[in-house]
N, C-alpha and C positions, 0 to 999 in steps of 0.2 A: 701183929704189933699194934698194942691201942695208943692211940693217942689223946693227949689230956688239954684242956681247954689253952693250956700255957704255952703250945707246940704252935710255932707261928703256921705250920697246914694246915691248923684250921680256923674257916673263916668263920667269924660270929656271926648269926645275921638276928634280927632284933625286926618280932612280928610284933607291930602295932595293933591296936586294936582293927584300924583302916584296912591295913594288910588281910586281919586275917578273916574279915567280913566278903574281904574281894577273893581270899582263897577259896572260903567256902561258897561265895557266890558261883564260882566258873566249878567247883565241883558237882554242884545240884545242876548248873547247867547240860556238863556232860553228861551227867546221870538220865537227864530229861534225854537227850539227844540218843542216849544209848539204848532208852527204853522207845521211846519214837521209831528209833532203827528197826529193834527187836521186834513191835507189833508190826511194821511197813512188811518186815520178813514173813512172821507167822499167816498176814493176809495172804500175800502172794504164794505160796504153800496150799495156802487154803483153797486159793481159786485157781490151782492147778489140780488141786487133787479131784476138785470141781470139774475140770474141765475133761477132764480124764475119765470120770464114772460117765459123765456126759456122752462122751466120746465111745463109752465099752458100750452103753445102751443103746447109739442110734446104730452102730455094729450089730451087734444084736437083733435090733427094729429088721435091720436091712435085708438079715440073712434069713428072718423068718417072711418074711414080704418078697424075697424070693425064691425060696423054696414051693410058698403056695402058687407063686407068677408061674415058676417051672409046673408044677405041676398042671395049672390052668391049663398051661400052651400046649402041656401031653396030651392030656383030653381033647383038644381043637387040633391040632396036629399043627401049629404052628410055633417059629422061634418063640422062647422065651420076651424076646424084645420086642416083638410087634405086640401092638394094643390098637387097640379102636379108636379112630380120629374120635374126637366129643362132636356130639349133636351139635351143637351152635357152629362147629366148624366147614363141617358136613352141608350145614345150610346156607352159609355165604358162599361153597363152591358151586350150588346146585341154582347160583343167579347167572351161571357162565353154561354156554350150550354144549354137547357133548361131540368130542368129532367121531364124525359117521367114517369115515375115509379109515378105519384102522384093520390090518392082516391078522389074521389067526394065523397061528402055528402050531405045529406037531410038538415042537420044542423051541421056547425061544433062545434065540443066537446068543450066545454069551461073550465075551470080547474079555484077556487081561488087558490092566492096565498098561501095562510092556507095549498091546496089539494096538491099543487106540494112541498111544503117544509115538507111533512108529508109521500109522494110518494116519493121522491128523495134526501129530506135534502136540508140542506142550509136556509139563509135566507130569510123572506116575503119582505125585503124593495130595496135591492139594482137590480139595470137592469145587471148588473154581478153578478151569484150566484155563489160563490164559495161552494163543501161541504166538511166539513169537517170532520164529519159521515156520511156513505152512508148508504142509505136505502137497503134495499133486490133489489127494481127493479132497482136503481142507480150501486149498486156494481156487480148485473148482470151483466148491460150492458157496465159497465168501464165507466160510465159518473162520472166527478169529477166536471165540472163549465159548467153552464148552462146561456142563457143568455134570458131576460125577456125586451126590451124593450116598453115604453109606447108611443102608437100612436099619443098621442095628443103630446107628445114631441116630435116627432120622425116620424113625414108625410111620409119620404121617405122610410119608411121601406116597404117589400114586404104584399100586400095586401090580399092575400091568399097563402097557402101551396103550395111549388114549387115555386113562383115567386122570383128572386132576387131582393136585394135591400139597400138601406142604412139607417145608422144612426147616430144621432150626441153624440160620446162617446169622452172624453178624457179629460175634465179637473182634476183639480187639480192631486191629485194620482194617475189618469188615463192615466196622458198628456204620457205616452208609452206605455200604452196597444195595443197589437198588431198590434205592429211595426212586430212584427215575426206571418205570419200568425197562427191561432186557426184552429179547426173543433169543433163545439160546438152545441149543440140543438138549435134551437130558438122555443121561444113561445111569440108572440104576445098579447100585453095585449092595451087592452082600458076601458076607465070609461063605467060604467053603469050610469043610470040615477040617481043612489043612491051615485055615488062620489067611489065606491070601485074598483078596478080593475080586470078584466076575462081573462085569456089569452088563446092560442088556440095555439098547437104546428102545425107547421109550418116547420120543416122538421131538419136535420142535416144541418149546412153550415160552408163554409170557411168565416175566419172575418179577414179582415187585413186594416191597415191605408191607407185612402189613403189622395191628398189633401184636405184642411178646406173648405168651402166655399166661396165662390168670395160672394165679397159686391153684386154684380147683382144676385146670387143663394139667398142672405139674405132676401133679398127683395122680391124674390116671396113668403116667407113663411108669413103662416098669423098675422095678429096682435096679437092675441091671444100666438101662438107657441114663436112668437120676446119677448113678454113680460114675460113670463117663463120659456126663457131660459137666459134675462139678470139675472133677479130674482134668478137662478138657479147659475148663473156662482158669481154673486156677494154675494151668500152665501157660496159657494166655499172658493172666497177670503177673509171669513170673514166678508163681507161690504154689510152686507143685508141692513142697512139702504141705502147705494147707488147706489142702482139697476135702477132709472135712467141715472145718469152716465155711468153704463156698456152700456143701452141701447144705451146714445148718440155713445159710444166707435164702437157699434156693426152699428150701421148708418152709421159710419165717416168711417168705413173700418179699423181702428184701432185695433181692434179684429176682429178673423175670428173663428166663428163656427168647432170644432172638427169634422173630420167624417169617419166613418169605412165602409168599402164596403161589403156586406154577399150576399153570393152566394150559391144558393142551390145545393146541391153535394148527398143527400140522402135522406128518407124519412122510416127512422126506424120502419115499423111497428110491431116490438118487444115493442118499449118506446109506442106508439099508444096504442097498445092493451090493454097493462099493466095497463094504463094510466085510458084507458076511460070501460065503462062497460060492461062486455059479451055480452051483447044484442045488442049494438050499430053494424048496418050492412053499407056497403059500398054500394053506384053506381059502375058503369063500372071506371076502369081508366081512365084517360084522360092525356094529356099533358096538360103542362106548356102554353102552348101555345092559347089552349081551356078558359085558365084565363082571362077574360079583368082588365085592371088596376082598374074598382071600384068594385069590389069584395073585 
């Protein structure tokens, strides 16, 4: 049904000039707003699709800079994850003396996490054990925190009992652990070929901060190590989905790697004994020195 200007439904309305300068003015306005919209859109688009080639290439980077790490480590007959402490590191341990007092063995003792949190208390998961009940051979010996780091995380750590050496501790809750130097057990843990972790005590040492790693110390570490410990630090901050990101952070020199210096100072054959089985017998001593680094 049309209706004609005389139908009182409908209303007349009557554009002024004023009127219709301000109708056009708010419709350019919108138009500006909608095209602002529209480029705000195509940018962010753009720096996704950015971020994304970004993101396929250092994939890529990673998987070819592991494949050659894997094959390096064939040739040397080591994990993939070990790499060479760098020279400069090598030489601030080499101002600390070596202790003479260390066992040879036919095989060293290996210990689960299960055996040492059952022998001394504390928990199976964290590389700092605090205890909070001590066992019989813990409260023996006054041991209260112990420390358990993992090899594949932690390359620069010493490679047999008696050696010094480092590791990468300190994020989040951690970012001040000793600033004030420790003396604490260490036991060395690495995977088995089953994914669980062994570790193998490795002497009493001193643990204190020292500097993080230089972008050029980041980089000798292997692909494998870089990529779980962005994974590591970005679960940290909460932002496990962004563990790229960290990684780029960790490339760009933006973030530096935590790291703690440990220096062997003793070799408790009291914690040893208790530790491992009556039967287990010793070689002749030897020094620190007698150690080569792939041990």
């Amino acid at each position: 049904m049309a209706f004609t200007p005389s139908d009182p439904a409908v209303i007349s309305i009557r554009f002024t000039p004023e009127r219709l300068r301000l109708l056009e003015g708010l419709q350019q306005a919108d138009q500006r707003d909608f095209e602002a919209l529209h480029q705000e859109l195509e940018n962010t688009v753009q720096e996704r699709n950015t971020l994304r080639s970004d993101n396929a290439a250092l994939r890529a980077e990673i998987s070819s800079l592991k494949a050659e790490n894997n094959r390096l480590a064939a040739e040397n007959g080591d994990p993939s994850y070990l790499t060479e402490t760098p020279r400069g590191r090598l030489n601030e341990l080499k101002r600390f003396p070596e202790l003479v007092d260390v066992p040879a063995f036919d095989n060293l003792p290996i210990y689960s996490r299960d055996y040492l949190s059952t022998q001394l208390g504390g928990s199976i998961q964290p590389l700092i054990v605090p205890i909070g009940k001590q066992k019989q051979l813990s409260a023996s010996l006054q041991i209260k925190k112990f420390l358990v780091p993992n090899q594949s995380m932690n390359p620069w750590c010493p490679r047999a009992p008696g050696q010094h050496g480092f590791m990468f501790v300190g994020l989040g809750a951690e970012s001040h652990t000793f600033e004030q130097e420790e003396c604490l057990p260490l036991f060395v843990s690495k995977p088995r070929s089953g994914g669980n972790l062994e570790a193998s005590y490795f002497g009493d040492y001193h643990v204190s901060r020292v500097e993080p790693l230089t972008l050029e110390e980041w980089n000798t570490l292997a692909p494998a190590v870089q990529k779980s410990y962005a994974q590591c630090t970005a679960r940290k901050e909460k932002r496990d989905y962004d563990w790229i990101s960290t990684l780029h952070a960790y490339n760009a020199g933006l973030k530096r790697v935590p790291c703690v210096r440990l220096v062997c100072v003793a070799f408790r054959y009291e914690l040893f004994q208790g530790l491992s089985a009556p039967t287990l017998t010793l070689k002749r001593k030897r020094s620190v020195g007698d150690l080569s680094d792939g041990e």
